[in-house]
C-alpha beads as a LAMMPS data file, in Angstrom:
LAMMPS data file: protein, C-alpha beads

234 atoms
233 bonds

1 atom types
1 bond types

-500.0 500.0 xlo xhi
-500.0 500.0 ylo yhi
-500.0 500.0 zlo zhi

Masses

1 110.0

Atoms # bond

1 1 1 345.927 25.838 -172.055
2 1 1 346.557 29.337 -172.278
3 1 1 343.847 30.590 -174.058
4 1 1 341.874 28.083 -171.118
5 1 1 343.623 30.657 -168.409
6 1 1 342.605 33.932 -170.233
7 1 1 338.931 32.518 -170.340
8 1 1 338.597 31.847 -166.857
9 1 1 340.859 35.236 -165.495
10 1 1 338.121 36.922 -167.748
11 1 1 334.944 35.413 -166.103
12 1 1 336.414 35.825 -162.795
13 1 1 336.408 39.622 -163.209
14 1 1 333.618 39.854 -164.954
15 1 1 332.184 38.211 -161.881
16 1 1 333.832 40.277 -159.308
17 1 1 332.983 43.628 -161.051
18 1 1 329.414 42.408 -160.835
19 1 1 329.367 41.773 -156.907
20 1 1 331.175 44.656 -156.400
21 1 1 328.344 46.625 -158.315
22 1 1 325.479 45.029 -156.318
23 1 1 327.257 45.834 -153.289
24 1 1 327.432 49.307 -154.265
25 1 1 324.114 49.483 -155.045
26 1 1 322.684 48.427 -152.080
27 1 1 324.744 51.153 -150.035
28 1 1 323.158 54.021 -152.368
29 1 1 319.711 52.542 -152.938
30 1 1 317.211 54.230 -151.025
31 1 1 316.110 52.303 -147.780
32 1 1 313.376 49.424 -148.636
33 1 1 310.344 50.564 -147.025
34 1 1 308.274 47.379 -145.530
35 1 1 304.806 49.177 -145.348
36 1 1 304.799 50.042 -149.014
37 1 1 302.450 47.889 -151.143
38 1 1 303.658 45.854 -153.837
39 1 1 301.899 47.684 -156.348
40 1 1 301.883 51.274 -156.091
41 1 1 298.862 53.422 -157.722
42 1 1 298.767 56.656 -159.250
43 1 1 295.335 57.642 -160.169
44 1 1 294.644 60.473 -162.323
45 1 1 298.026 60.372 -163.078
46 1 1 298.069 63.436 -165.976
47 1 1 295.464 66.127 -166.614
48 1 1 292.595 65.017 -169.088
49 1 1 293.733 66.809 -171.475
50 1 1 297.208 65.856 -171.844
51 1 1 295.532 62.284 -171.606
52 1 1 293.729 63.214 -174.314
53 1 1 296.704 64.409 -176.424
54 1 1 298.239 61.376 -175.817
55 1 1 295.947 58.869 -176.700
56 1 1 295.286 60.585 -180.135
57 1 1 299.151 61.108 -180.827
58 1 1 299.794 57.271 -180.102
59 1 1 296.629 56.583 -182.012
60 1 1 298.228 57.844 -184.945
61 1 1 301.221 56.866 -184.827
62 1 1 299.244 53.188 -184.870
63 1 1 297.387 54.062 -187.915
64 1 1 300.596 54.969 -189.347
65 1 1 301.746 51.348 -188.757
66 1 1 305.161 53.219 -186.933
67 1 1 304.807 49.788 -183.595
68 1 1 307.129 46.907 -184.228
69 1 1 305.072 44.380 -184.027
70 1 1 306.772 40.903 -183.242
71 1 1 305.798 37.247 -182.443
72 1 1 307.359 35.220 -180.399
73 1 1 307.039 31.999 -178.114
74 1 1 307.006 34.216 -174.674
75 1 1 305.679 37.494 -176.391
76 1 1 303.731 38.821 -178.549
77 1 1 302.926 42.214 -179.431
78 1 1 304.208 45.522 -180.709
79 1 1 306.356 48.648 -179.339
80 1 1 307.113 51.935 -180.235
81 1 1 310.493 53.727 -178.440
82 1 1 308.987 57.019 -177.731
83 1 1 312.149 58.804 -177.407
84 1 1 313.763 58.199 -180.761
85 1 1 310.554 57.976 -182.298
86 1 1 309.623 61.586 -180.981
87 1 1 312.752 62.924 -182.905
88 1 1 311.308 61.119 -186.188
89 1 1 307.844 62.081 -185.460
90 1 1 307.317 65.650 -183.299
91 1 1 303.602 65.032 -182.810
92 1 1 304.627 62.138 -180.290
93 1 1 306.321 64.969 -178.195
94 1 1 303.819 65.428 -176.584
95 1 1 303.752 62.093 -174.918
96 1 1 307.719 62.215 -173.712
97 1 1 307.216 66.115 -172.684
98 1 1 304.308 64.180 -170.524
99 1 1 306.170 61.544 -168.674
100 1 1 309.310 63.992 -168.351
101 1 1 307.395 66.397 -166.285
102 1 1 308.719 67.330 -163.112
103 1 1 305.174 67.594 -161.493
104 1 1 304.452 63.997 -162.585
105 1 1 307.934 62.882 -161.250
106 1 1 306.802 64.183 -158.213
107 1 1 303.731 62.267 -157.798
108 1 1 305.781 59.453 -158.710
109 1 1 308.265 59.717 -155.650
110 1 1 305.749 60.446 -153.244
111 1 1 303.258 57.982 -154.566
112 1 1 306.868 55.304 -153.955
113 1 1 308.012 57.575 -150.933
114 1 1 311.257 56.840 -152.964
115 1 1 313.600 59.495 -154.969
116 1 1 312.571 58.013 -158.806
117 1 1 313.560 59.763 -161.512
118 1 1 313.536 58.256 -165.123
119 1 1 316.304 56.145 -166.662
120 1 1 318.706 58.412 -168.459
121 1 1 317.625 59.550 -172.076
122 1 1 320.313 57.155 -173.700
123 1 1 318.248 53.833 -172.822
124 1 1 316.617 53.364 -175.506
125 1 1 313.447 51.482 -172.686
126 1 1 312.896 54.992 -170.793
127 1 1 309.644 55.484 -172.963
128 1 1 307.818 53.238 -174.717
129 1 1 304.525 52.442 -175.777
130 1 1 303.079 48.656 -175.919
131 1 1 300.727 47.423 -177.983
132 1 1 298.056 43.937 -177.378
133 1 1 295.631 43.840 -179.761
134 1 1 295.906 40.772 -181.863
135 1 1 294.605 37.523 -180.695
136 1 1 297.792 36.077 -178.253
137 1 1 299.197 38.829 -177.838
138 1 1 300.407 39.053 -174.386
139 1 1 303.889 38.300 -172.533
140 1 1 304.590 35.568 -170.382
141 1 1 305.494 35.532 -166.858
142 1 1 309.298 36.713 -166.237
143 1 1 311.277 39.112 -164.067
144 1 1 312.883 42.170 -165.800
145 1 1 316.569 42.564 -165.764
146 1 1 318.370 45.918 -164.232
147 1 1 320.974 47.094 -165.309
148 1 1 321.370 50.212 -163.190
149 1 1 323.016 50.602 -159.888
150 1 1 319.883 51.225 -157.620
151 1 1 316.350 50.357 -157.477
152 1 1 314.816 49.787 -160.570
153 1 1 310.705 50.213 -161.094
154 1 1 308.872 49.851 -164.092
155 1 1 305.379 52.075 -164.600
156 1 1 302.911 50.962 -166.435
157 1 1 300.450 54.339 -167.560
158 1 1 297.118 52.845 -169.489
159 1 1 295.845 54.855 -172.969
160 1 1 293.330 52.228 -173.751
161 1 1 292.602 49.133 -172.095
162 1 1 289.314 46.898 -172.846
163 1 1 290.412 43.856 -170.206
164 1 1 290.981 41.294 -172.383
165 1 1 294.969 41.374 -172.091
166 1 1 295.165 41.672 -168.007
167 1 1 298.496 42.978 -165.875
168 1 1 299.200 40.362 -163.192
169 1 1 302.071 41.230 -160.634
170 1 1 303.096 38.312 -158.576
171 1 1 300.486 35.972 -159.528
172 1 1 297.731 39.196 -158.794
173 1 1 295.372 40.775 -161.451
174 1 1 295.620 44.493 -161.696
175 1 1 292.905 46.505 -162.787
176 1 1 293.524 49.561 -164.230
177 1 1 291.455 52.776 -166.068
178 1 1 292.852 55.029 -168.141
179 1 1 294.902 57.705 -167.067
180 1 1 295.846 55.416 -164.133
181 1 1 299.645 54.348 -163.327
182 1 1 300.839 51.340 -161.515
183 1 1 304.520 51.475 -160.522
184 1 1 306.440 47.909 -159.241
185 1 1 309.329 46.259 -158.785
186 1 1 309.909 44.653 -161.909
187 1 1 313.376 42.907 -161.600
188 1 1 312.025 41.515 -158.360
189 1 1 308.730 40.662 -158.766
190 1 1 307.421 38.179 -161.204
191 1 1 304.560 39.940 -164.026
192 1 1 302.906 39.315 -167.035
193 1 1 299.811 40.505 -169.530
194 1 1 297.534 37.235 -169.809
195 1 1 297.349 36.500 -173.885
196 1 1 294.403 37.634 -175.526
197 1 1 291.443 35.633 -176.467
198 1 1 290.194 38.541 -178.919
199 1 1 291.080 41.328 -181.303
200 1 1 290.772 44.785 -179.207
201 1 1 293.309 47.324 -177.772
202 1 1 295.901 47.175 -174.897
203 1 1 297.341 50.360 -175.125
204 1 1 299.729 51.651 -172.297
205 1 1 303.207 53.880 -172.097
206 1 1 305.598 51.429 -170.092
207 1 1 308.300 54.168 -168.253
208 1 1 311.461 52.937 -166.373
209 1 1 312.276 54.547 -162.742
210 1 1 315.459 53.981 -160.931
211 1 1 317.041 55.820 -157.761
212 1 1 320.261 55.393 -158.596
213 1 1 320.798 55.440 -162.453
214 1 1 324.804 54.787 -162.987
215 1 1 324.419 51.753 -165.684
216 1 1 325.900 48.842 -164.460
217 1 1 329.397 48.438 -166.174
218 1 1 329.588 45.139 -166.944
219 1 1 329.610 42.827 -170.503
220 1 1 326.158 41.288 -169.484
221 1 1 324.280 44.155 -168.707
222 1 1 324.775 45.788 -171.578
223 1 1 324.247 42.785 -173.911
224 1 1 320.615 42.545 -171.835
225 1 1 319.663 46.243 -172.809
226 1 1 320.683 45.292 -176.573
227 1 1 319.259 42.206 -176.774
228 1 1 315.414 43.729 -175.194
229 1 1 315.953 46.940 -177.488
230 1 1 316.362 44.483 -180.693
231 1 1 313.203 42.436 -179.413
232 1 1 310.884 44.836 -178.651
233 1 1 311.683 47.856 -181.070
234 1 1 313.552 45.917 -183.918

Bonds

1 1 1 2
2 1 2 3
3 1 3 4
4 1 4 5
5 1 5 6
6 1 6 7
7 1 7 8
8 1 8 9
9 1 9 10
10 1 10 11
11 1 11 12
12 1 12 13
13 1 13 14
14 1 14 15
15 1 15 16
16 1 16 17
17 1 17 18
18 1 18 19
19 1 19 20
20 1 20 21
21 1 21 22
22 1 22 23
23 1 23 24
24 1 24 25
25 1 25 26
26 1 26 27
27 1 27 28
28 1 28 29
29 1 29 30
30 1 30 31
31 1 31 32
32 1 32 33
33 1 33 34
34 1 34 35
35 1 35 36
36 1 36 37
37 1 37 38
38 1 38 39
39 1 39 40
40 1 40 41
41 1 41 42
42 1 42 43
43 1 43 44
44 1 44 45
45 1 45 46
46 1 46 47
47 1 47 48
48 1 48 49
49 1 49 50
50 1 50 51
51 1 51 52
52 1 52 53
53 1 53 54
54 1 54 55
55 1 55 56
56 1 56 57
57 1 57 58
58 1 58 59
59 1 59 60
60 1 60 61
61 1 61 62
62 1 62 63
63 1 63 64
64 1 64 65
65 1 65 66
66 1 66 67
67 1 67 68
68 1 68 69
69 1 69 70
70 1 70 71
71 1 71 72
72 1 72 73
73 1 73 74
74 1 74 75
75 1 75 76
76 1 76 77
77 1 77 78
78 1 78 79
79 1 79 80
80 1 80 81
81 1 81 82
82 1 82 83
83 1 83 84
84 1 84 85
85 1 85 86
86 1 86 87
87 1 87 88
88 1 88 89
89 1 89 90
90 1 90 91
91 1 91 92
92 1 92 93
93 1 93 94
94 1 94 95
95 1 95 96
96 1 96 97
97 1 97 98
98 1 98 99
99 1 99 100
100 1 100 101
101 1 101 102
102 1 102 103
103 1 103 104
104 1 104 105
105 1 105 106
106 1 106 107
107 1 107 108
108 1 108 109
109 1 109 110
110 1 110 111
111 1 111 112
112 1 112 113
113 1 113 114
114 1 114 115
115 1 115 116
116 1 116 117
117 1 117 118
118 1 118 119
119 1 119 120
120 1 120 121
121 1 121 122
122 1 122 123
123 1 123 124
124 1 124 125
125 1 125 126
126 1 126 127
127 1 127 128
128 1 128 129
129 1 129 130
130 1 130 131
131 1 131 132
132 1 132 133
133 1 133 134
134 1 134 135
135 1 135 136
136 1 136 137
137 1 137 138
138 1 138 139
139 1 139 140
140 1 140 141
141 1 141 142
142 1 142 143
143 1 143 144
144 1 144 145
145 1 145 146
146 1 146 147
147 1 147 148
148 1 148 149
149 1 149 150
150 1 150 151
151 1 151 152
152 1 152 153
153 1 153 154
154 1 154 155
155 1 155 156
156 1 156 157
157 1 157 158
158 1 158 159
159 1 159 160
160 1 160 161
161 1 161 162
162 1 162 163
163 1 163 164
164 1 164 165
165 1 165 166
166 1 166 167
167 1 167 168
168 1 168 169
169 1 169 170
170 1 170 171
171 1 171 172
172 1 172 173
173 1 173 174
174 1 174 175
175 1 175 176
176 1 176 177
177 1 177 178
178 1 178 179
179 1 179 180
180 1 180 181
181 1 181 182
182 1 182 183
183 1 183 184
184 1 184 185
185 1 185 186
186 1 186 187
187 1 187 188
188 1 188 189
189 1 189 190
190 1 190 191
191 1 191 192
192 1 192 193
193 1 193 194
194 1 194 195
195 1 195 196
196 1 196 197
197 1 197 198
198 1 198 199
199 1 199 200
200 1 200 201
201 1 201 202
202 1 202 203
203 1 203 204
204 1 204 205
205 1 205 206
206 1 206 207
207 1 207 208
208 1 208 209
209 1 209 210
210 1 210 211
211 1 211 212
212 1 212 213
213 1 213 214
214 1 214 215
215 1 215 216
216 1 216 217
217 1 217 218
218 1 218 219
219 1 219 220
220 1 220 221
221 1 221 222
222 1 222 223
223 1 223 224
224 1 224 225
225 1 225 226
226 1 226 227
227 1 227 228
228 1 228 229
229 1 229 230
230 1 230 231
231 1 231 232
232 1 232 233
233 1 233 234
């Protein structure tokens, strides 16, 4: 009976903490703002030649078989976590110097008329780049969890993309060139990348915005970051 008590005193907090946490974070959220689209666009999103620079870095990192690829029955795919693997490997600095640059954060806010900024350097999903190009590869339809405070957005930047392994946000297709970046709601709205019918390349650099980036507290939120890091990156 007593270890019964202890259970249920513990999920009660654990549940409390977490309302008192969403409660918070909708006081210091930024405002939602009604006439912004679902899916926010940011053409042209880095010069050409830092494009450049980044395809060919990512490219080799490829060749050098550095993705984690993994197969699963709602994903498959590979992913490489550019900020640890830019410690192991300097020639993808380029590619985190890229997406940490303050003019790019800027287009980013405006572009969202929201105060973004990227997830702090300790979550191991700030950076990453994702990898279709096997026959199935593609996720399935699901909602991202947050685990920060505030607003959380996901962009999606595309290297290389030949169509085959499509973006759809809430049901919609999203076309997208290179050098183009799509920001949205990820832990509201529901996505996925339609499975491939062919070999080819999906390429893209998947970055994590927030507006308020205190980390949740709570047991579940931090088992969620461990248990995507583990899936994705290995």
């Amino acid at each position: 009976m007593g270890v019964v008590v202890v259970v249920l005193v513990v999920v009660a907090l654990v549940m409390w903490q977490s309302r008192q946490e969403k409660a918070l974070g909708t006081r210091l959220a930024d405002p939602p703002c009604p006439d912004r689209p679902q899916v926010v666009r940011v053409p042209n999103a880095l010069p050409l030649a830092v494009h450049a620079k980044i395809a060919a870095a990512l490219g080799a990192a490829r060749a050098a078989g550095q993705f984690h690829r993994s197969v699963g029955p709602t994903r498959s795919g590979a992913a490489l976590a550019l900020g640890s693997a830019s410690v192991a490997q300097p020639s993808l600095g380029c590619v985190v110097r890229a997406f940490r640059d303050a003019a790019l954060t800027a287009r980013v806010q405006a572009a969202c008329d929201s105060q973004l900024q990227l997830v702090p350097r300790t979550d191991v999903n700030e950076l990453s780049a994702l990898l279709y190009c096997e026959p199935g590869d593609g996720i399935d339809e699901h909602l991202d969890g947050n685990v920060y405070l505030g607003s959380r957005w996901a962009a999606i930047y595309s290297v290389e993309d030949d169509g085959d392994a499509k973006l759809e946000v809430a049901g919609v297709p999203v076309h997208m060139v290179a050098n183009e970046m799509v920001l949205f709601r990820a832990d509201l709205l529901r996505h996925r990348v339609r499975r491939r019918r062919g070999r080819g390349t999906r390429l893209v650099v998947n970055a994590l915005y927030c507006d308020v980036c205190a980390p949740r507290a709570g047991p579940l939120a931090r088992l969620w970051s461990w248990a995507v890091a583990l899936t994705f990156y290995g």
